[in-house]
C-alpha positions, 0 to 999 in steps of 0.5 A: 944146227938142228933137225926141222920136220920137212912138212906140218902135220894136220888134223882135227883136233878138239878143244882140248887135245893132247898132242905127243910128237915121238922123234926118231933120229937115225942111229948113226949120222952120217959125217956131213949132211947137206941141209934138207938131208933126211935124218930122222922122222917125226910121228904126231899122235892126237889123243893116242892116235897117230894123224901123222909124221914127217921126215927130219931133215937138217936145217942146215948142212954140216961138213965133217962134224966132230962127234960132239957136234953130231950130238948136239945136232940131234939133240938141239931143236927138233921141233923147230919149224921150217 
């Protein structure tokens, strides 16, 4: 399981850009989420200034997760593409 930004942020950037993501996952998840489900969002930021974000959704969906996987479906992976 993990959360996957639902569209790519662009922009132009020059030759050496710094590029900071902040992810912002909703406090409470819900018990189950079918995959696509909006979970969260991605802002994208290019030498401090923001170009960008995206929702997170699920990658895939989940039914009836245990806390401990609700954990670790936040935490794993939340800059995997689709």
């Amino acid at each position: 399981m993990g959360l996957v930004a639902k569209w790519n942020v662009e922009g132009l950037v020059d030759k050496s850009p710094e590029v900071q993501r902040e992810t912002k996952v909703f406090e409470e998840l819900p018990g189950s989420a079918k995959q696509g489900t909006t979970l969260g969002e991605v802002v994208v930021k290019v030498d401090g200034e923001r170009v960008g974000e995206s929702p997170l959704v699920a990658s895939r969906g989940y039914d009836g997760a245990s806390l401990w996987e609700r954990v670790w479906y936040t935490a794993s992976r939340p800059f995997k593409g689709p």
